[in-house]
Backbone bond lengths (Angstrom), bond angles and torsions (degrees), N, CA, C in turn:
res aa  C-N    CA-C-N  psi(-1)  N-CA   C-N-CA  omega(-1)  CA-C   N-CA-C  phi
1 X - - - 1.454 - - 1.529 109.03 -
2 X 1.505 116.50 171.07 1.551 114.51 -177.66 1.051 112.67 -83.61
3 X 1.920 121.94 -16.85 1.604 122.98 171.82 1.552 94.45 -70.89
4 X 1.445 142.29 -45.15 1.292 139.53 -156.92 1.858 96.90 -83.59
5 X 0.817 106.90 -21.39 1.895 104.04 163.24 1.195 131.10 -69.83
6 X 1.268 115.24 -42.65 1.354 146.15 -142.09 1.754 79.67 -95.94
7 X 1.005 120.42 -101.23 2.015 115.18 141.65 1.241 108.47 16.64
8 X 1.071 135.06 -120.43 1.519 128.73 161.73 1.311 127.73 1.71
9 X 1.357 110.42 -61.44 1.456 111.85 -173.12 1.391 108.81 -52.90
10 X 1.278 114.32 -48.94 1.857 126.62 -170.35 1.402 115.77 -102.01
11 X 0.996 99.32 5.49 2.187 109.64 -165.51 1.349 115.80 14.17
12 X 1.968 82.83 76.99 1.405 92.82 177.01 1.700 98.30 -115.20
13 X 1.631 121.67 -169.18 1.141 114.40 -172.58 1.390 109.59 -103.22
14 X 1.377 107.67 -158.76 1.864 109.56 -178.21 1.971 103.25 -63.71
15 X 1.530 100.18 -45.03 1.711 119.40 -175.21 1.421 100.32 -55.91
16 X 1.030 144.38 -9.45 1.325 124.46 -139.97 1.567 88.68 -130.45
17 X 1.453 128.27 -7.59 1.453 123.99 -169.32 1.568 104.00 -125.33
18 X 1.519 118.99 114.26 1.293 128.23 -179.66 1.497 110.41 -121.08
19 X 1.557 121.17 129.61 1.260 114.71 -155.52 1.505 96.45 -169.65
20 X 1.317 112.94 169.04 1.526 117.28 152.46 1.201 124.19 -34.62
21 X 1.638 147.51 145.99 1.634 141.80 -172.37 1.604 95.70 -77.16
22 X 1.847 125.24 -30.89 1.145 132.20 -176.65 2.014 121.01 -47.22
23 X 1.369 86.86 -32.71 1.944 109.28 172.08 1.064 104.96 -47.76
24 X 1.820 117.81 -32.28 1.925 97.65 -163.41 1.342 104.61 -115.09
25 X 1.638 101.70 21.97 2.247 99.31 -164.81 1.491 94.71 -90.94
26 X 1.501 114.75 -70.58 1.342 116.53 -149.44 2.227 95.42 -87.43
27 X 2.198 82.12 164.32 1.462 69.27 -169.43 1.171 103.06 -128.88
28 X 1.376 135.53 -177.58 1.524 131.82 -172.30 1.159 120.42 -139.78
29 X 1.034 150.33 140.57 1.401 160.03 130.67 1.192 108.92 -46.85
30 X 1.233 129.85 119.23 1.810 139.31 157.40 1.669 107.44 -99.51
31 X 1.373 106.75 130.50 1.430 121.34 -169.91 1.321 97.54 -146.77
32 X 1.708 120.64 83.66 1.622 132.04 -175.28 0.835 108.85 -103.94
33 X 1.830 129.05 151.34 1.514 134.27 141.00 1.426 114.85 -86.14
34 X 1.007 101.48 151.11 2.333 86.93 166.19 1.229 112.43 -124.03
35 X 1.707 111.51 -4.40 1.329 112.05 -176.64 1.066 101.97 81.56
36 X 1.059 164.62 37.97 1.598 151.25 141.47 1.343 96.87 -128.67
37 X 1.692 96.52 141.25 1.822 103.09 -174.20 2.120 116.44 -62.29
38 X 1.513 81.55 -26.86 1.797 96.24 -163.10 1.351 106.77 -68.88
39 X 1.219 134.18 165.28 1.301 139.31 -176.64 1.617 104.99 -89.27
40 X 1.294 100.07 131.78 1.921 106.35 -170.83 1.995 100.25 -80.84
41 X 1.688 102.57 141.38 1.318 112.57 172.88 1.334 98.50 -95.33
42 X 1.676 113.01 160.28 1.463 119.29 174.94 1.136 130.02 -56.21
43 X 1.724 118.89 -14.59 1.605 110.02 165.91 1.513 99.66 -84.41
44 X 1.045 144.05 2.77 1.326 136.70 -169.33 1.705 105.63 -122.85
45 X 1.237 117.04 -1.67 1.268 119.40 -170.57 1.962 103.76 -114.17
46 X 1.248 116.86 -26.28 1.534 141.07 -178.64 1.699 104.89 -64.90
47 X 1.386 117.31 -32.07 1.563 109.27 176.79 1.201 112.75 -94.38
48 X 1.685 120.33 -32.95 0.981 120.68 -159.13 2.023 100.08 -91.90
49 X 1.488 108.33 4.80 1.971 106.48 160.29 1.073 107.30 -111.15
50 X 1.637 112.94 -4.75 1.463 102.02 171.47 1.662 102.89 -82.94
51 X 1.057 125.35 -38.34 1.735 128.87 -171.87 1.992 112.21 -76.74
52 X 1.889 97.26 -9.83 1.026 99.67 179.66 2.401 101.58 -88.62
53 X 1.385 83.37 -31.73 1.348 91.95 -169.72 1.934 109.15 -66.98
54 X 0.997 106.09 -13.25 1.565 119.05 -171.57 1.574 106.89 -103.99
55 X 1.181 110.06 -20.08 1.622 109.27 163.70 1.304 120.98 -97.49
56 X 1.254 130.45 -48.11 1.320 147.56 160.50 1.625 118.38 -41.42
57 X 1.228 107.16 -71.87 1.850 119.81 166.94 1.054 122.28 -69.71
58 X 1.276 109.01 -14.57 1.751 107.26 -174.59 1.820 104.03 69.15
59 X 1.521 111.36 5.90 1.700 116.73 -174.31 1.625 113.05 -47.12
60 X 1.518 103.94 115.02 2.043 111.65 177.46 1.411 82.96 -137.99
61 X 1.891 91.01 132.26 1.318 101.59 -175.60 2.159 98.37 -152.93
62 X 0.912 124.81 172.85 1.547 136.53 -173.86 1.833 97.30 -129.21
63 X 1.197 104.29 158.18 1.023 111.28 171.83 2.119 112.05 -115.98
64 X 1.253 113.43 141.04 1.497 114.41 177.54 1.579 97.61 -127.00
65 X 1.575 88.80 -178.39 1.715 115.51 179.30 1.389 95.42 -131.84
66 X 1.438 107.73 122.95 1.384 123.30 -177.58 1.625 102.49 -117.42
67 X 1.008 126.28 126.65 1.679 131.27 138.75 1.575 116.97 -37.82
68 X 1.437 128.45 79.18 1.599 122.99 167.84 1.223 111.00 -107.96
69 X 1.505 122.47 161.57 1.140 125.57 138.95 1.489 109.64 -41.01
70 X 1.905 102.14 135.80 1.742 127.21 171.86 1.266 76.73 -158.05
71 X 1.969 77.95 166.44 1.559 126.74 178.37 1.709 117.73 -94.80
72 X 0.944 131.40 88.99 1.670 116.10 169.29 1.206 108.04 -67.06
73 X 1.882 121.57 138.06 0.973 150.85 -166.36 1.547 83.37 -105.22
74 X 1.621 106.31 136.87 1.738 101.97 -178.68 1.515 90.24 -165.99
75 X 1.129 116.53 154.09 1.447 129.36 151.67 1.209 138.81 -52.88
76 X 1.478 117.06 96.26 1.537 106.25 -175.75 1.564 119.45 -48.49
77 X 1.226 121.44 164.05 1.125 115.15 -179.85 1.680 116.23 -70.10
78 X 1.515 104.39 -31.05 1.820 102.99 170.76 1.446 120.33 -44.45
79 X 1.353 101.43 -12.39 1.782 108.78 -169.72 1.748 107.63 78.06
80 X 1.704 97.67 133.87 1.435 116.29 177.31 1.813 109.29 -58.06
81 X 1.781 94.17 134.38 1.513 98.58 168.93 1.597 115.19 -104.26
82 X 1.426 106.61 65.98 1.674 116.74 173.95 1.590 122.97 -88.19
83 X 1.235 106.15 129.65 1.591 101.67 170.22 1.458 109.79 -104.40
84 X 1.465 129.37 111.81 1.065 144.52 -147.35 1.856 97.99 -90.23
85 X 1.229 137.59 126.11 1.541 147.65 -157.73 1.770 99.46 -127.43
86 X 0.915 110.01 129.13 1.490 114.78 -167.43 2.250 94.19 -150.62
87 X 1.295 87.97 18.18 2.003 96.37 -173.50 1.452 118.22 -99.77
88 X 1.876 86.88 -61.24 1.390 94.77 -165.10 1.855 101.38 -78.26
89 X 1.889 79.95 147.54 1.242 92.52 -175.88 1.977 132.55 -61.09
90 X 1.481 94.72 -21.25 1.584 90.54 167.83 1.587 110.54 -151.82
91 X 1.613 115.29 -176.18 1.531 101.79 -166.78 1.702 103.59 -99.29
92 X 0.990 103.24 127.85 1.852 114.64 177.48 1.306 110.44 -95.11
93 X 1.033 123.43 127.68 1.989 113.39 179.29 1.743 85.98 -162.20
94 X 2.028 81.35 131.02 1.746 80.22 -177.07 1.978 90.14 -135.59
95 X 0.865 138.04 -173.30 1.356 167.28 141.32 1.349 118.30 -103.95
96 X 1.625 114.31 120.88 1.567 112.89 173.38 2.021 115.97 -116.52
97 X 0.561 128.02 137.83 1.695 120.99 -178.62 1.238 100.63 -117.95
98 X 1.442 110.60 139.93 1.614 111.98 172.20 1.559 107.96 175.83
99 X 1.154 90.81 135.99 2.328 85.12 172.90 1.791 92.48 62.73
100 X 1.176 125.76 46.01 1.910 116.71 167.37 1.677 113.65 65.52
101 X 1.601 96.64 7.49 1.742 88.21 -156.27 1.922 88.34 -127.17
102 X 1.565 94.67 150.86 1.593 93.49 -168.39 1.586 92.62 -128.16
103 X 1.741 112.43 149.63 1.828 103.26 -157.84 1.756 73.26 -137.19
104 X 1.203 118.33 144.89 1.362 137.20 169.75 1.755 97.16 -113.49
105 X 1.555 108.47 123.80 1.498 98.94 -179.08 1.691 98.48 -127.25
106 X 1.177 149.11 126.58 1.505 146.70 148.93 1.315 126.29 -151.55
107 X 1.652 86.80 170.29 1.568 100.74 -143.11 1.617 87.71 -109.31
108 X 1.356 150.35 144.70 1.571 165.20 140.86 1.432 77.09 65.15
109 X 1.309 142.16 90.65 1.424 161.61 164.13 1.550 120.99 -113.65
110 X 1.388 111.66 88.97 1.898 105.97 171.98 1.418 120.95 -62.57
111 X 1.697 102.73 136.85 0.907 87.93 -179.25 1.865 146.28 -57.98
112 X 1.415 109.65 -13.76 1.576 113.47 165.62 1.584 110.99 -53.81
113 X 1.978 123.44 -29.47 1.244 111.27 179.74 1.961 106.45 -81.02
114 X 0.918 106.99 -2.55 1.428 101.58 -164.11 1.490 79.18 -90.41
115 X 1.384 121.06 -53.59 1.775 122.63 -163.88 1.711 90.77 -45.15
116 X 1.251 119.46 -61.52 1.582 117.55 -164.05 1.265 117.83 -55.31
117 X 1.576 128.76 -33.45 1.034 131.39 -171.37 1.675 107.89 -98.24
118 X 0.940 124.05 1.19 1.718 136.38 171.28 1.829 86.66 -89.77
119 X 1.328 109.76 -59.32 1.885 108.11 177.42 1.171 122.45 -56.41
120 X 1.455 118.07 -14.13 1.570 101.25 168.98 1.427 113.65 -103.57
121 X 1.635 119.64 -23.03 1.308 112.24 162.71 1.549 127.70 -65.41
122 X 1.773 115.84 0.73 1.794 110.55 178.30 1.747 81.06 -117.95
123 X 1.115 119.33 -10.97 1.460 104.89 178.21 1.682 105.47 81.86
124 X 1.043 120.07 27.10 1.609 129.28 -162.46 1.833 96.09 -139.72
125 X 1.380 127.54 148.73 0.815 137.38 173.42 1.932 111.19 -80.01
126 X 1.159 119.93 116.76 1.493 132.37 172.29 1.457 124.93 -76.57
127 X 0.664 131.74 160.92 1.947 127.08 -165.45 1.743 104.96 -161.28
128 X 1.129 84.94 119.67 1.717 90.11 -172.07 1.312 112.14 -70.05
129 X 0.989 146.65 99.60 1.680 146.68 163.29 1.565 126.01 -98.30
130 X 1.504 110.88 10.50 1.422 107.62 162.34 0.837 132.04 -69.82
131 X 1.479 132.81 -34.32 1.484 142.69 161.54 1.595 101.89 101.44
132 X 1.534 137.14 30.17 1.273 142.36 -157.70 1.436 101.90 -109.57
133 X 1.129 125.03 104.58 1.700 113.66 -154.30 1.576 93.72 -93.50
134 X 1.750 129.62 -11.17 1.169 110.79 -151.65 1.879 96.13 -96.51
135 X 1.442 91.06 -139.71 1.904 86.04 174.79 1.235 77.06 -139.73
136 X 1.887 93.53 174.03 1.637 123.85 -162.51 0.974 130.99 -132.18
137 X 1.599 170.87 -136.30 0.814 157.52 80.05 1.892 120.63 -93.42
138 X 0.549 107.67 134.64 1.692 135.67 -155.12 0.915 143.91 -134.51
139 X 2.134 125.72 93.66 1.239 132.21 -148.22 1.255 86.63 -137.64
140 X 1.368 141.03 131.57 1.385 153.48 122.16 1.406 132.21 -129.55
141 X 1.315 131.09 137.33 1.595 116.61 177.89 1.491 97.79 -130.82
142 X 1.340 117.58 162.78 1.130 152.82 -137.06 1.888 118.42 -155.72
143 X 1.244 94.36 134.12 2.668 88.64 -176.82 1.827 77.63 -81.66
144 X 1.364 94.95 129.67 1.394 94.43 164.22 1.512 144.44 -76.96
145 X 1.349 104.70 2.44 1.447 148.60 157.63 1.722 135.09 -144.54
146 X 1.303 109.51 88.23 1.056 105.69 -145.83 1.523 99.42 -77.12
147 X 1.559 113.32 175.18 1.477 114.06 169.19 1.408 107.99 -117.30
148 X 1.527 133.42 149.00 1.477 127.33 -179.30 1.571 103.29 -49.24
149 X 0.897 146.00 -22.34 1.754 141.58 -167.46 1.345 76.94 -106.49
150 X 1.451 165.17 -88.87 1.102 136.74 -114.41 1.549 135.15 -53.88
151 X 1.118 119.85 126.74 1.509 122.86 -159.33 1.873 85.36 -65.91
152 X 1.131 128.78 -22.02 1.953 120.85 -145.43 1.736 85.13 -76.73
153 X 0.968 122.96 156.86 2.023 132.14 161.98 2.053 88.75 -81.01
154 X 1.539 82.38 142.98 1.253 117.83 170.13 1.982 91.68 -72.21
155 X 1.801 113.93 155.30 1.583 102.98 161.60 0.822 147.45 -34.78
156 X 1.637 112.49 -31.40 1.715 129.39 -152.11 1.591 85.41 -97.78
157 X 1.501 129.43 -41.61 1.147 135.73 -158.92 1.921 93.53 -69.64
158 X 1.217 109.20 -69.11 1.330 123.37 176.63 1.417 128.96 -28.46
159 X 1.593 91.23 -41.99 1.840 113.32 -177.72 1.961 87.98 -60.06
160 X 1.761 97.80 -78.29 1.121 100.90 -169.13 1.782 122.66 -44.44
161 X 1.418 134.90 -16.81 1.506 136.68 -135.53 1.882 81.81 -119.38
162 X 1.691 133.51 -45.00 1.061 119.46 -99.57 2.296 65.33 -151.66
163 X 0.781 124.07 -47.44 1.353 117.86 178.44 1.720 112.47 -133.96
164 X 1.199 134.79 9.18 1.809 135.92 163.19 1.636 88.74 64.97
165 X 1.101 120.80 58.70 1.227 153.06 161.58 1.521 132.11 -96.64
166 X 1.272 138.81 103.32 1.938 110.07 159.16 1.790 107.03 -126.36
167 X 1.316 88.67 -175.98 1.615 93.95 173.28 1.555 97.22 -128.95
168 X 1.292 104.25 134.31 1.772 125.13 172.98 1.809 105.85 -116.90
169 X 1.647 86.59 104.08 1.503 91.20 152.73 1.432 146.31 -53.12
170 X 1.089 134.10 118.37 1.327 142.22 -148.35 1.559 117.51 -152.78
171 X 1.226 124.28 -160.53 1.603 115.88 168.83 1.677 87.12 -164.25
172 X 1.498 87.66 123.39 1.797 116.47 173.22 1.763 114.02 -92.17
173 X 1.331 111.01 174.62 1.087 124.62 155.28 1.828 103.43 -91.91
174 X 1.422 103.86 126.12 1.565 103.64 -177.95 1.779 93.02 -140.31
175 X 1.464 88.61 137.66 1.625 116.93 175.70 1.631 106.91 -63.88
176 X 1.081 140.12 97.07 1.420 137.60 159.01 1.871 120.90 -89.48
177 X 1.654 102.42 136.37 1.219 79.77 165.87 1.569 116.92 -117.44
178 X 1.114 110.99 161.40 1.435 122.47 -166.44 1.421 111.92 -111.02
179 X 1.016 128.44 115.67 1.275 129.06 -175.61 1.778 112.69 -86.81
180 X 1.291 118.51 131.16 1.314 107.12 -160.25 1.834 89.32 -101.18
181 X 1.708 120.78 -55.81 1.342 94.04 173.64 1.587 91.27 -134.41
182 X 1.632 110.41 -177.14 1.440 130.86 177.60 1.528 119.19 -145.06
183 X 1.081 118.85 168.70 1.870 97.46 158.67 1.747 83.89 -130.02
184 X 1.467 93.52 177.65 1.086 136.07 165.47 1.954 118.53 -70.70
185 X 1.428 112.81 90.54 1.686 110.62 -160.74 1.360 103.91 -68.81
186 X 1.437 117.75 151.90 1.407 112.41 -176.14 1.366 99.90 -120.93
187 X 1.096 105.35 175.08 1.844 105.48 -164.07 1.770 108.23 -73.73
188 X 1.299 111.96 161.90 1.688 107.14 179.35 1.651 102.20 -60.36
């Protein structure tokens, strides 16, 4: 959809995109060249759907600061179980789903990327408040819906059990963007 693009383009969350209800109906197929033989990484792939989204949609939008509900990322008091990576040559961070259960795995990962990617799995914007400037490596999984009998930890449980981690509900100042208009893309 053009809300799930629009998302993408800026890797922002569900909170962060205010628009027409029409953004999340219809859906699209993207079938791009970029002209370069090599396969594009996500900082290199983020301008070039944003420049696709502004020709294609006709997408004009402003950016605000909204008061929402977020998560602060903080240190439990047991103390964080991080192994701090200062080797590997770049940062790897993946998400796996399978069997109800969701596994966050990475390699030299700061914590603001871990905050973002914990924010798109509650669908809530994350906020780094550990104060850990270095990077990490980082394995925990979690039932992604838990059941009262389920032996698996809920996230919050996991964060805290599995890396000396929690999330504290709160309400931030968060950047939203607002899309003022779009069209409807029609096929090539």
């Amino acid at each position: 959809t053009l809300y799930g693009l629009i998302k993408s383009a800026w890797m922002l969350q569900s909170s962060q995109v205010a628009g027409p209800a029409w953004l999340d109906g219809d859906r699209y197929d993207i079938d791009a060249k970029s002209g370069h033989p090599e396969r594009i990484d996500t900082d290199h792939l983020q301008p070039l759907l944003q420049s696709l989204l502004a020709d294609r949609f006709a997408l004009k939008f402003h950016w605000e600061t909204r008061e929402l509900p977020v998560y602060a990322l903080v240190v439990d008091k047991s103390g964080a179980i991080l192994k701090e990576n200062r080797d590997a040559p770049m940062t790897i961070l993946n998400t796996r789903r399978g069997s109800g259960k969701v596994r966050i795995v990475g390699t030299k990962v700061s914590m603001e990327e871990l905050a973002r990617s914990i924010g798109t799995e509650l669908g809530r914007v994350v906020v780094d408040k550990t104060e850990f400037p270095g990077r990490y490596d980082v394995d925990f999984e979690w039932e992604a819906e838990p059941a009262a009998d389920s032996l698996s930890p809920s996230i919050f449980t996991a964060l805290r059990e599995q890396l000396g981690l929690k999330l504290e509900s709160t309400k931030g100042q968060v950047k939203v963007l607002v899309v003022d208009s779009a069209q409807k893309a029609s096929p090539n």
